[in-house]
C-alpha positions in Angstrom: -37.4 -18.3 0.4 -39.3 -15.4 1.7 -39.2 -13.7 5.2 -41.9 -11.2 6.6 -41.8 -8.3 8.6 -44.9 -6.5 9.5 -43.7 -2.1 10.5 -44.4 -2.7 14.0 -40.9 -5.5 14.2 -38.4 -4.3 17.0 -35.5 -3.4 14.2 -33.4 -5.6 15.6 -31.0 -5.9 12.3 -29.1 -2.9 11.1 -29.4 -4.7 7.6 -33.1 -4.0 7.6 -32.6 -1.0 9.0 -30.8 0.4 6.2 -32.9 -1.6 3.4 -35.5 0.2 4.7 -34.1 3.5 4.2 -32.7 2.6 1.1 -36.2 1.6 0.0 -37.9 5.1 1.2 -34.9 6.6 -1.0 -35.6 4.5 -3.9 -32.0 3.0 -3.6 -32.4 -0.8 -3.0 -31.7 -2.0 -6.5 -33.4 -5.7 -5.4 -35.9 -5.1 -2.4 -39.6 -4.7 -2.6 -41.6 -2.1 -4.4 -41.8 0.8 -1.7 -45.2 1.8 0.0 -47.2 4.1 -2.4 -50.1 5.1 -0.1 -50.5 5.4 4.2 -52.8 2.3 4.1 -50.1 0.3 2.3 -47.3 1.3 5.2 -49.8 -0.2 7.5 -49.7 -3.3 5.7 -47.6 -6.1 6.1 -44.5 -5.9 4.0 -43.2 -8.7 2.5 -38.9 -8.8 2.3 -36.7 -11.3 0.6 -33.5 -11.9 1.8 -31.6 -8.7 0.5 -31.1 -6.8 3.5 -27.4 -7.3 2.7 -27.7 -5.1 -0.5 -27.8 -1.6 1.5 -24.7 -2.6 3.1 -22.6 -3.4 -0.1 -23.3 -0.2 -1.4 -22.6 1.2 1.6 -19.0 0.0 2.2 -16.9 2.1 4.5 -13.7 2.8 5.6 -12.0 3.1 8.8 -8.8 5.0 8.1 -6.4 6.0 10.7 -8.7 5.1 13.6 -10.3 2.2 13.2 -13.8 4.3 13.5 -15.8 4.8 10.8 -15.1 8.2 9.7 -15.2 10.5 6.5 -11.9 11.7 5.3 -12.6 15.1 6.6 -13.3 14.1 10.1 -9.9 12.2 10.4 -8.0 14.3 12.2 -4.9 12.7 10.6 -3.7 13.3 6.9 -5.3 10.4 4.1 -4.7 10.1 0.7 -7.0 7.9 -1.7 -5.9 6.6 -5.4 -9.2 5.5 -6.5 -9.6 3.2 -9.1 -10.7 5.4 -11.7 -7.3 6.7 -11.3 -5.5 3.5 -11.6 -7.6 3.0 -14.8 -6.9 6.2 -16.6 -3.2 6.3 -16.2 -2.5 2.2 -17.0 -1.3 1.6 -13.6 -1.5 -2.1 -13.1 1.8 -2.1 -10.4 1.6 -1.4 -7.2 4.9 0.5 -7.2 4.1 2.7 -10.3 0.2 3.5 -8.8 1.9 4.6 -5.6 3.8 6.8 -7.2 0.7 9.1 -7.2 0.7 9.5 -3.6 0.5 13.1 -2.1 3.8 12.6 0.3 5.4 9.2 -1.1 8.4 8.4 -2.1 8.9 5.3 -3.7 12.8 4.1 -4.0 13.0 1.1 -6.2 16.1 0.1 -6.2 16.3 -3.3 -7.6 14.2 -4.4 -9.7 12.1 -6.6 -7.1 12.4 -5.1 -4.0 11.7 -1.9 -3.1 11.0 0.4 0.1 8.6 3.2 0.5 8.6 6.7 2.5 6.5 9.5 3.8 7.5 11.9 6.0 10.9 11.1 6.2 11.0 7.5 7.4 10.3 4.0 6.2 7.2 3.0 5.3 6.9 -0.2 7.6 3.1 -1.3 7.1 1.3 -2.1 4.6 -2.3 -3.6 5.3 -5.2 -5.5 3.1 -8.6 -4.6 4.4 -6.9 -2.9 7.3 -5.3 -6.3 8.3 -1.2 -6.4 7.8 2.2 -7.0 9.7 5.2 -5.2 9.5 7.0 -5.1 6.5 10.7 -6.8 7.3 13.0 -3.7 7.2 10.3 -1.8 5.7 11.0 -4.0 2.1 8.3 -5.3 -0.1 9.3 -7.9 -2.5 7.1 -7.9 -5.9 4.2 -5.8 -7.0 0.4 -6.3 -6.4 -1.7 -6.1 -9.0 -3.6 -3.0 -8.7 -6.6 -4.4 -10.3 -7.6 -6.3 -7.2 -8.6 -3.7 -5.4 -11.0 -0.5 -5.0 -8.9 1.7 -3.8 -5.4 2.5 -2.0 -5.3 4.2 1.0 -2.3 6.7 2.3 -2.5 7.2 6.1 0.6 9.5 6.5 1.7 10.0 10.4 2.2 7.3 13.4 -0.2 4.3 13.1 -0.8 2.9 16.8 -4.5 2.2 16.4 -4.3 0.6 13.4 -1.4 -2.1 14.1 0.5 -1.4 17.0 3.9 -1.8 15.9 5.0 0.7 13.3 6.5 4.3 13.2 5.9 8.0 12.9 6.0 7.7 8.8 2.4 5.6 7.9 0.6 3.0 6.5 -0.4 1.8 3.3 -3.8 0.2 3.2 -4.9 -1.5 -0.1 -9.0 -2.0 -0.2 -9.9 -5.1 -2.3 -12.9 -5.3 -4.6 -16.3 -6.7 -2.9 -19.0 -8.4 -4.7 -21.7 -5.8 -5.8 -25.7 -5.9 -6.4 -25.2 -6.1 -9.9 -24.4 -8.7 -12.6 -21.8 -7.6 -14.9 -18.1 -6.9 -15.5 -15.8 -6.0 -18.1 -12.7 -7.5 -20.1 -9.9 -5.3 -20.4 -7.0 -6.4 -23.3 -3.5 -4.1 -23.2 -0.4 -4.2 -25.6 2.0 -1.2 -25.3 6.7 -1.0 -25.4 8.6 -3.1 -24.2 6.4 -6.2 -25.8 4.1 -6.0 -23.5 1.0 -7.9 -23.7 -2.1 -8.2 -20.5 -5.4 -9.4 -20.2 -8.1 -8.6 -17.3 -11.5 -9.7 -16.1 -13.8 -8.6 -13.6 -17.2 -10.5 -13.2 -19.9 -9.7 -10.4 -22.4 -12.2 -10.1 -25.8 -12.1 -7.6 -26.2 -16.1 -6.8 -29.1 -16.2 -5.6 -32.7 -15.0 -6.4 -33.6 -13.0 -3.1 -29.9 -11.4 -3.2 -28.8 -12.6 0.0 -25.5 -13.8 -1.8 -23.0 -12.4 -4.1 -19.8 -13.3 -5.9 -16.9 -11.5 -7.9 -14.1 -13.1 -9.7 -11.0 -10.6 -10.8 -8.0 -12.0 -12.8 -5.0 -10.6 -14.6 -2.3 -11.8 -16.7 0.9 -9.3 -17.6 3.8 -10.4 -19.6 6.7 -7.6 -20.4 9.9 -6.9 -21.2 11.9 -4.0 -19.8 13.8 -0.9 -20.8 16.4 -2.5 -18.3 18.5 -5.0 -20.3 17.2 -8.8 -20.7 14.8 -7.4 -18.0 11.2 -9.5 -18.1 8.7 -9.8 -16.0 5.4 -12.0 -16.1 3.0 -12.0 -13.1 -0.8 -13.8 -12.8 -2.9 -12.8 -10.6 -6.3 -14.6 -9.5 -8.8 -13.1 -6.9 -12.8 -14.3 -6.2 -14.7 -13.5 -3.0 -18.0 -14.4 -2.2 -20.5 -12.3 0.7 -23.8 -13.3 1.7 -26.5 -13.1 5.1 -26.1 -15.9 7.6 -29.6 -15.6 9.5 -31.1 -12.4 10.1 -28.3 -10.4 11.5 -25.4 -11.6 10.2 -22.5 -11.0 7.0 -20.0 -14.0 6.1 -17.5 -13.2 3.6 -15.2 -15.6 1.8 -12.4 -14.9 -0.4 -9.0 -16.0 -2.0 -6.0 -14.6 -4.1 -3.0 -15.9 -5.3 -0.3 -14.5 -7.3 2.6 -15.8 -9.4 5.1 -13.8 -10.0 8.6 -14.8 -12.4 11.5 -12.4 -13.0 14.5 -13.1 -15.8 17.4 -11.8 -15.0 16.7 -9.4 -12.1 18.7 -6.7 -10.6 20.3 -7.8 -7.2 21.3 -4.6 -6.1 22.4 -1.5 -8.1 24.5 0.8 -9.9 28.0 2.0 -9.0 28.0 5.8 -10.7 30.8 7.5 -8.7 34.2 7.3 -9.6 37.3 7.6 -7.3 37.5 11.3 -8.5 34.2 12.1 -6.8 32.6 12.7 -10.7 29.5 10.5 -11.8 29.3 7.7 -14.7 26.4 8.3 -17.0 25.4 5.1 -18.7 22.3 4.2 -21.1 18.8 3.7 -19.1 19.0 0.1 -20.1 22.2 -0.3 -17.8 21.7 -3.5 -15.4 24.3 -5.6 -13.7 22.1 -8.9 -14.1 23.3 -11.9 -15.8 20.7 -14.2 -17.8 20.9 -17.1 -15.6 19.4 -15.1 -12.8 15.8 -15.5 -11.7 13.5 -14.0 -8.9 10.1 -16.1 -8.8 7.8 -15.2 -6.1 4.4 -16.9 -5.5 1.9 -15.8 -3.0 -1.5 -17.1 -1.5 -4.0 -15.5 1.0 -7.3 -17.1 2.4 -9.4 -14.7 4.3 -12.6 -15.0 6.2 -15.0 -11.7 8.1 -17.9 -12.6 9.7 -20.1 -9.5 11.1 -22.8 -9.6 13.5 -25.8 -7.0 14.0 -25.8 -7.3 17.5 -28.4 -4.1 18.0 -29.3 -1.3 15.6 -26.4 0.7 16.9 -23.6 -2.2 17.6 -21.9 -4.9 15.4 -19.1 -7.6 16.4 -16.8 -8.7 13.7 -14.5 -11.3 13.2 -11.7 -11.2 10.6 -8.9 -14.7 9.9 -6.2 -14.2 7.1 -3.7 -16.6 6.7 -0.7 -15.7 4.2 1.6 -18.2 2.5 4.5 -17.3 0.5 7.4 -18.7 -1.7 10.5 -17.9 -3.2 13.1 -19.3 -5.8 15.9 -17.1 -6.3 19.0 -17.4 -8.7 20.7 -13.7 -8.4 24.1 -11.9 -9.2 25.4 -8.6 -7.4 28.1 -6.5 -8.3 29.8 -4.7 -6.0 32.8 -2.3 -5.6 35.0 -2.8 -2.8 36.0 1.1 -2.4 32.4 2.2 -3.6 33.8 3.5 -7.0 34.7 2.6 -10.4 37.9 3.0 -11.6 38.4 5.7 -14.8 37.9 2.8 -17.0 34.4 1.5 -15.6 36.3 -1.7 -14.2 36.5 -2.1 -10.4 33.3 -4.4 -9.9 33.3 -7.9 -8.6 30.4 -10.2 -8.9 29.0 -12.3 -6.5 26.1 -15.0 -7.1 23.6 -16.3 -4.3 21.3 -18.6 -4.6 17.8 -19.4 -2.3 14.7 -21.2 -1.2 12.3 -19.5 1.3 8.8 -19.8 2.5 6.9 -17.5 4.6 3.5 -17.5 6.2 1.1 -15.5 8.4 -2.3 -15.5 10.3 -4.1 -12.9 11.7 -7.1 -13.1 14.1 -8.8 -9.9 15.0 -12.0 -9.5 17.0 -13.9 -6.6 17.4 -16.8 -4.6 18.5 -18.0 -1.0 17.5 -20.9 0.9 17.2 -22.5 4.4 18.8 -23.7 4.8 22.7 -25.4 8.0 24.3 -24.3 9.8 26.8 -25.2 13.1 28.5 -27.6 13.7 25.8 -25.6 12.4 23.1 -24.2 10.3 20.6 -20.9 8.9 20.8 -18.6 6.2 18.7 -16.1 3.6 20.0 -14.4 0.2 19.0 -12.7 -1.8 21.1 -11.1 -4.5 19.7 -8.3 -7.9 20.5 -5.6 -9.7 18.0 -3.4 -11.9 17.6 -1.4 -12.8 14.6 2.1 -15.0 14.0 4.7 -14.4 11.1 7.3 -17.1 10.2 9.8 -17.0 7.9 12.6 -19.6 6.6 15.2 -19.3 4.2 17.7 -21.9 2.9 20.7 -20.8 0.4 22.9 -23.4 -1.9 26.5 -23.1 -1.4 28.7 -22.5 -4.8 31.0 -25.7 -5.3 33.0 -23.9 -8.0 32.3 -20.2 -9.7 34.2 -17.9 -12.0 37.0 -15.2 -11.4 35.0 -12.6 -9.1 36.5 -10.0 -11.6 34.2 -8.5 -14.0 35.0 -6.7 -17.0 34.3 -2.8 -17.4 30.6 -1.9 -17.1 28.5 -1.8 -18.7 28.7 -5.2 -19.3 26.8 -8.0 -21.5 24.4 -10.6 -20.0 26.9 -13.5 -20.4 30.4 -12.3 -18.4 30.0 -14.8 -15.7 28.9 -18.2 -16.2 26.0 -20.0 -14.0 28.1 -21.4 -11.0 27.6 -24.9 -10.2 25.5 -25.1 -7.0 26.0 -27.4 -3.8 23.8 -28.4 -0.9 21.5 -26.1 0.7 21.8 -25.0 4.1 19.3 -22.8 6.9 20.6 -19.3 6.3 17.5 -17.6 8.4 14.3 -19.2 10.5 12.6 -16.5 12.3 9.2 -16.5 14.4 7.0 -13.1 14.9 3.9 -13.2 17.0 2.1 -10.3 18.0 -0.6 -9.9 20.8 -2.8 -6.6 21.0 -5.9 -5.0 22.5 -6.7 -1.5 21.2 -9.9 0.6 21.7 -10.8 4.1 20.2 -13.5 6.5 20.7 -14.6 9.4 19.0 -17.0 11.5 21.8 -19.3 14.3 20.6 -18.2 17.2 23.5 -20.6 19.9 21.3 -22.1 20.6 18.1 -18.9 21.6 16.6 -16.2 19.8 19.0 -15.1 16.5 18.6 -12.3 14.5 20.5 -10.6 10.8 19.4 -9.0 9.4 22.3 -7.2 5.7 21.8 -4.7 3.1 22.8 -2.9 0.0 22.0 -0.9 -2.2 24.3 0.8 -5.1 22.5 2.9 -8.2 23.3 5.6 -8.8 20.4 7.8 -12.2 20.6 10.2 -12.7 18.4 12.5 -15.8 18.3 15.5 -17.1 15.9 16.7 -15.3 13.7 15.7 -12.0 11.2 14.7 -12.5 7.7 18.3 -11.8 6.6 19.8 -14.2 9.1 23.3 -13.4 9.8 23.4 -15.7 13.0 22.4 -13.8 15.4 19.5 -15.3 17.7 17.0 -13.5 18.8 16.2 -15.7 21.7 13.0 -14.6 22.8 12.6 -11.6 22.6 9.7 -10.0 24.0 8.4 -6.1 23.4 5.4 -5.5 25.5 4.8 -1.2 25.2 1.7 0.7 24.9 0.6 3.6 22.8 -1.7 6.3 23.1 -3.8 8.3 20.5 -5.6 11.2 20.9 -7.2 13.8 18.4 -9.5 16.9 18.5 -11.6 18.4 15.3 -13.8 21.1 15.8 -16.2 22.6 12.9 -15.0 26.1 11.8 -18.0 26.6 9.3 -20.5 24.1 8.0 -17.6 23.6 5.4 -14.3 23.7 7.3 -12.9 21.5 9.7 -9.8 22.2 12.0 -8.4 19.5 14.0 -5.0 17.8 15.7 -3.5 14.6 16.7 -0.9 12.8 18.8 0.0 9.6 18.4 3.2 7.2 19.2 4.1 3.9 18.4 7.2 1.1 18.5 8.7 -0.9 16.2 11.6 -4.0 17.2 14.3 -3.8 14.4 16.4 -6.2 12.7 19.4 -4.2 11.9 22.7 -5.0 13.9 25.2 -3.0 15.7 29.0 -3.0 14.5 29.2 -5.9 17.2 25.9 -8.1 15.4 23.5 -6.8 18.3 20.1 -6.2 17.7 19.4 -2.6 17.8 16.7 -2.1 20.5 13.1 -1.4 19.6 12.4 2.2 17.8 9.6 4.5 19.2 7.8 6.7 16.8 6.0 9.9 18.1 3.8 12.1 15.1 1.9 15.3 16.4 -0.4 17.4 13.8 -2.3 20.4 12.8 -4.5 20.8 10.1 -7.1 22.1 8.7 -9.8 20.5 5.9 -12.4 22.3 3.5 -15.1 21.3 1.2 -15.7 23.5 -1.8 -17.7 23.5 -4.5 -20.6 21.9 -3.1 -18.8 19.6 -1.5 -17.7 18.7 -4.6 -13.8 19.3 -3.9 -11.9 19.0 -0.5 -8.4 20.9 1.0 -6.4 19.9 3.5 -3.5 21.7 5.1 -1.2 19.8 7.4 1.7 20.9 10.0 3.7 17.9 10.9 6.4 17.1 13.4 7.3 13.5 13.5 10.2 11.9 15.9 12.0 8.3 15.3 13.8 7.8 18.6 16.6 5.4 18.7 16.3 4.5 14.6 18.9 2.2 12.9 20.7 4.2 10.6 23.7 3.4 8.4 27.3 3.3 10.6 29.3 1.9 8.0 30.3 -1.2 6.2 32.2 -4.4 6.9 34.4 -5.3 4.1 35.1 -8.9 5.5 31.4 -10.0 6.9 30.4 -7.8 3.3 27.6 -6.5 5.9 26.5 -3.1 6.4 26.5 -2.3 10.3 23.8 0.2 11.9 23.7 2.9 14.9 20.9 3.8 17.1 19.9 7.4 16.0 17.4 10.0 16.8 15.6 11.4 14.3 13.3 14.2 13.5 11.4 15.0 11.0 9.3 18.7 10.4 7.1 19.9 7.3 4.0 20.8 5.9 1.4 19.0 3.5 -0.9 20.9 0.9 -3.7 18.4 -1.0 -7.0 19.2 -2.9 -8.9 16.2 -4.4 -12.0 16.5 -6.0 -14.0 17.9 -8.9 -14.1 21.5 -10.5 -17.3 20.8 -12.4 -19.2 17.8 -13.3 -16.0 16.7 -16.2 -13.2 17.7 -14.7 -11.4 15.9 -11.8 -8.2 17.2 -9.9 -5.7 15.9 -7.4 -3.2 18.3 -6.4 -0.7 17.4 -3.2 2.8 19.1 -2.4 5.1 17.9 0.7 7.9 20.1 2.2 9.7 18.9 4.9 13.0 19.1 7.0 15.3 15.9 8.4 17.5 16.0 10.9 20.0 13.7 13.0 21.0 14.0 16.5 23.5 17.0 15.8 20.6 18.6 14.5 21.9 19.0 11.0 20.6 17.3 7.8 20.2 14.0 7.8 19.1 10.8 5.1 20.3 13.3 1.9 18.0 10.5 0.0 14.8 11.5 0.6 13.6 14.4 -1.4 12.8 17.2 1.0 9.8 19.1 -1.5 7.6 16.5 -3.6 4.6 17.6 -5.6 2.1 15.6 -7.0 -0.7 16.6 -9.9 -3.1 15.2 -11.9 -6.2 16.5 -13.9 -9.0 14.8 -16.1 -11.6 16.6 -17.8 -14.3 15.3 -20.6 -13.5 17.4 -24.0 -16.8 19.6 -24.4 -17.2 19.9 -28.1 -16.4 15.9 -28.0 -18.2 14.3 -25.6 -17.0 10.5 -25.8 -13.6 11.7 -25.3 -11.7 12.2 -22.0 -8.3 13.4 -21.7 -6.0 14.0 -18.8 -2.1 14.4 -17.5 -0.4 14.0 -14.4 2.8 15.2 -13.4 5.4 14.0 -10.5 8.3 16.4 -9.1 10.8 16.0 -6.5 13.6 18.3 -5.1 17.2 16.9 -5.7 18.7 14.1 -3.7 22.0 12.7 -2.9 23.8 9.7 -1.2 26.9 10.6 0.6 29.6 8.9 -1.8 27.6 7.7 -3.7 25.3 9.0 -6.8 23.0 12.0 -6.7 20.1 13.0 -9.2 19.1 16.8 -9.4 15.3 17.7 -9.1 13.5 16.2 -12.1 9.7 16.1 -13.3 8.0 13.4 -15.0 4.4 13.9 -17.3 2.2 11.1 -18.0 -0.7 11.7 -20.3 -4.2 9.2 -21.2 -6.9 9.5 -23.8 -10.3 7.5 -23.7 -12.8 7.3 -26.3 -16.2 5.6 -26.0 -16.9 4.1 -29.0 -20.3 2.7 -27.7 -21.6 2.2 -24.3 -20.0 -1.0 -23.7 -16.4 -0.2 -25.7 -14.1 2.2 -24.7 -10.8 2.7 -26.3 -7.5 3.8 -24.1 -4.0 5.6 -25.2 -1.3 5.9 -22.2 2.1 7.5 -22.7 4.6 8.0 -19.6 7.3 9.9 -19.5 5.6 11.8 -22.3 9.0 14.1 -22.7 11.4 11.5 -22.3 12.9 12.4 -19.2 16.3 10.3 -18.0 16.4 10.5 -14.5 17.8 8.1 -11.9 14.4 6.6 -10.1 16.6 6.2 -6.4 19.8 7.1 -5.0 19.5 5.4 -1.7 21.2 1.8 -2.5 23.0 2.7 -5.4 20.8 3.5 -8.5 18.7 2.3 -11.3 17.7 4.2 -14.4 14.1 5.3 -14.3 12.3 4.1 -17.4 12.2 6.1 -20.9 8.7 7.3 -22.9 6.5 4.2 -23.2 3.3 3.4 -24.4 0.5 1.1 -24.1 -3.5 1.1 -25.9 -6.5 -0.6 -24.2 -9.5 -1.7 -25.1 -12.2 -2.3 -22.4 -15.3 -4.0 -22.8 -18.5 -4.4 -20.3 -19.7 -7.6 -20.2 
């Protein structure tokens, strides 16, 4: 059905607004045929129901501020892995794709969990659309499947404005795929080492003639082996969204994912290297303490709903639900030293099998309103905004009604050492409760041509009521964390082409770790000031940043020591700081080539002001480089490389500085085919991939081939 609008309508849509100008620019892809002649502006125009179609194309981010601003204006550090990126170099993991971040370290030490760092510190948020809680302890269990999403987003630095509970280190924001004003997709079919065998789709599809409505479906399918012994992994992934115009003003989105992930015997914990002697073991890459009994299945759904309101040309309401449901089916088996060592003969470990059920869910509510105002002649942003959003988490593990000797023979070991033990009745082991309430508000206010200030804050209300996701007794009876945090930032323009600008920011975060008496710790405050400065070059073809950081974690739990009885690792209440500088350039050198260059340096220390967490690598640096070969034009080759300084864990294993080189080819071998080589680790290099919770061998050269086709 058809709607008119004669040129003399009161724009009371934005939507029109920017079909409009899309049309004058010869941009709308479905809208009218623009005005050829003076007499034909006059006219009446006739519209169909597409003024949607400028804002899909139009898609933007609100970063560390939850304004809409370019990367450049931020006055915080960002980093972006596109998915171009994710493409070239076969990332399909979550925790090899953020890899590529400038400033991020990611410590996978088991095979299923792992924690991330910048700056120093825990990585304790990661968001979906700029929705998210805190991560429990800063863990993520299981990978998502890159090839949901657009983009990922690195905000490095305190996050106040973006979630209100947090710390000084930053937040990982994954940006999902969106239906688009095109039919099409592609199939994408993988086989590479390790058996490994995947198959991917991506369909968009316009549903209805005026192009008011739009759907995508993504799916993926991965099935693996592992360098790590009897190691395999097999994870679906399903994902379809729908957007379309509700009236004349406003935007309903719809859209699902759910994800099933299995695990054969996962590692449940890590590797003891040292030996009593203070030397290191040195075993084979495909060293793993697992048994084949063991299992880690994890399944995950999320249902999520925006609807976004033109209110005026210059404001817009929106109104964001996510609800999260999880599961988890765990058989697992850690070995463990009771001194911390291996005796001269690689005996001295004792094994210790768990088994669990656990659910988890969360919903998140967040309304908002943002848009531009004038003032003293002229024009200004803000967002103010209100949520509210509940976490729950319960966990129930079987007893063991009879097990084998705890012994284990000298490592490494096979997968069949220690039999299955026969399981009892289940009991409650954790049942925790989260809610969070919070009203933020940000606004970015034009003082002159050239100056620019942010100024924000968040106040939130955090409950918290039974126990912590890894139980232990201890009730948390209520607890209530009600703080507020400020944000403030200043940019001014140096040139039409360079930006200075700094930021202060703080933030909290209640903590689950214990005391040596099973206390709580009390809640940790996070305070992250910066300086920086950003450039385009190249015709704005490629940008620079340069970032000064200093970045404080008052009162953070950090390891005291370990109880041999409760087999519980107890935590103290620490200050620390954290100090360093950030170098990135992202960007093109000419229309074929594409480079992404970041290096991190930075300084930790405790209270005593002497070096602190040994296990984070204190100089990282990140490259990567693509280029179209010239005298082969369907061909595109590239290589990216990873270094980090050496690291350590005070008795227990250290790794010296390492680099690792990962290199793709793509030939076109018509417009629709395209033909994909990936080799990581291209020189083979055996390196330990953490050091903070014992260790795990990093994986050896692999290898995969693609073929993708558009559809």
């Amino acid at each position: 059905m058809k709607n008119s609008l004669r040129m003399s309508i009161s724009p009371r849509s934005a939507f029109a607004l920017a079909a409009l100008a899309a049309m004058g620019a010869a941009q709308a892809q479905t809208a009218a045929q623009p005005e050829p002649t003076v007499a034909a502006q006059q006219a009446e125009v006739t519209l169909e129901k597409i003024v949607i179609t400028a804002k899909r194309e139009r898609r933007v981010s609100k970063g560390a501020t939850n304004l809409p601003l370019e990367v450049k204006e931020t006055p915080q550090s960002i980093s972006t892995i596109d998915q171009q990126t994710l493409r070239d170099f076969g990332l399909s993991g979550s925790n090899d794709a953020l890899r590529l971040g400038t400033g991020l370290t990611v410590d996978e030490w088991e095979t299923n969990r792992t924690s991330y760092s910048a700056r120093g510190f825990d990585v304790m948020l990661t968001q979906v659309d700029g929705l998210g809680m805190a991560n429990d302890w800063g863990l993520v269990v299981g990978q998502q499947d890159t090839y949901l999403f657009e983009k990922i987003e690195l905000v490095r630095g305190a996050n106040g404005l973006l979630t209100g509970v947090g710390n000084a280190s930053g937040t990982i924001n994954y940006t999902r795929k969106r239906p688009t004003n095109q039919d099409g997709g592609e199939l994408i079919a993988s086989a590479g080492s390790h058996g490994l065998g995947r198959l991917a789709i991506d369909y968009n599809k316009v549903l209805t003639a005026d192009g008011a409505w739009a759907g995508r479906l993504v799916a993926a399918f991965e099935d693996k082996d592992s360098h790590l012994r009897a190691l395999h992994d097999r994870r679906g992934t399903l994902y379809g969204v729908v957007e379309g115009q509700i009236g004349s003003d406003g935007v309903l989105t719809l859209g699902f994912s759910h994800q099933n992930g299995r695990q054969k015997s996962p590692m449940w914990g890590s590797l003891t290297l040292p030996y009593a002697d203070g030397t290191q073991a040195e075993f084979d890459v495909s060293a793993s303490t697992s048994q084949d009994w063991a299992r880690w299945n994890e399944r995950s759904t999320n249902v999520f709903a925006e609807y976004t309101h033109t209110l005026s040309p210059d404001w817009e309401a929106k109104f964001t639900y996510s609800h999260n449901r999880g599961r988890g089916d765990t058989k697992l088996f850690y070995a463990y030293s009771l001194t911390g060592s291996l005796n001269a003969d690689n005996t001295g470990l004792y094994g210790w099998p768990y088994r669990s059920q656990s659910e988890s869910s969360s919903n998140i509510l967040d309304v908002n309103l943002s848009g531009h105002f004038g003032a003293f002649g002229r024009r200004h942003d803000a967002v103010v905004g209100l949520s509210h959003s509940r976490q729950e988490s319960f966990t129930e593990v079987y007893a063991i009604t009879s097990a084998p000797s705890a012994v284990l023979p000298a490592f490494p070991y096979a997968g069949d050492v220690y039999a299955e033990p026969v399981w009892g009745d289940k009991s409650v082991a954790s049942d925790g409760d989260q809610k969070l309430t919070r009203f933020y508000a940000a606004t970015r206010l034009s003082l002159t041509d050239k100056l620019k200030a942010i100024a924000g804050l968040n106040a939130i209300s955090l409950k918290r009521d039974g126990t912590s996701i890894y139980g232990g007794g201890v009730n948390l009876d209520n607890e209530t964390t009600e703080k507020i945090s400020p944000y403030a930032g200043l940019t001014y323009e140096l040139t039409p082409d360079a930006l200075a600008y700094a930021s202060y920011s703080d933030i909290f975060q209640a903590q689950d770790q214990r005391d040596v008496n099973g206390a709580f710790l009390a809640p940790m405050k996070g305070v992250n000031a910066e300086l920086g400065v950003k450039a385009d070059w190249l015709s704005r073809q490629l940008l620079t940043s340069f970032a000064v950081f200093t970045g404080t974690q008052k009162g953070l739990a950090t390891e005291a020591g370990f109880d041999p009885v409760a087999q519980e690792t107890y935590y103290a209440a620490k200050d620390v700081k954290s100090r360093g500088f950030e170098v990135e350039a992202t960007g093109r050198l000419g229309a074929d080539t594409r480079l992404t260059a970041g290096f991190t340096s930075l300084k930790l220390t405790g209270p005593d002001g002497k070096d602190i967490y040994e296990w984070v690598p204190r100089r990282t640096l990140k490259l990567r480089a693509d280029t179209r070969v010239a005298m082969l034009p369907q061909l595109r080759v590239g290589s990216g490389v990873r270094w980090q300084s050496d690291v350590a864990k005070i008795a227990g294993a250290k790794q010296d500085a390492y680099a690792i080189a990962d290199a793709f080819a793509a030939y076109e071998l018509s417009a629709a085919a395209t033909v994909r080589l990936n080799v990581n680790n291209l020189f083979d290099q055996k390196y330990l991939r953490t050091v903070q919770y014992g260790a795990i061998y990093g994986a050896p050269r692999t290898a995969s081939i693609s073929l993708e086709y558009k559809l």
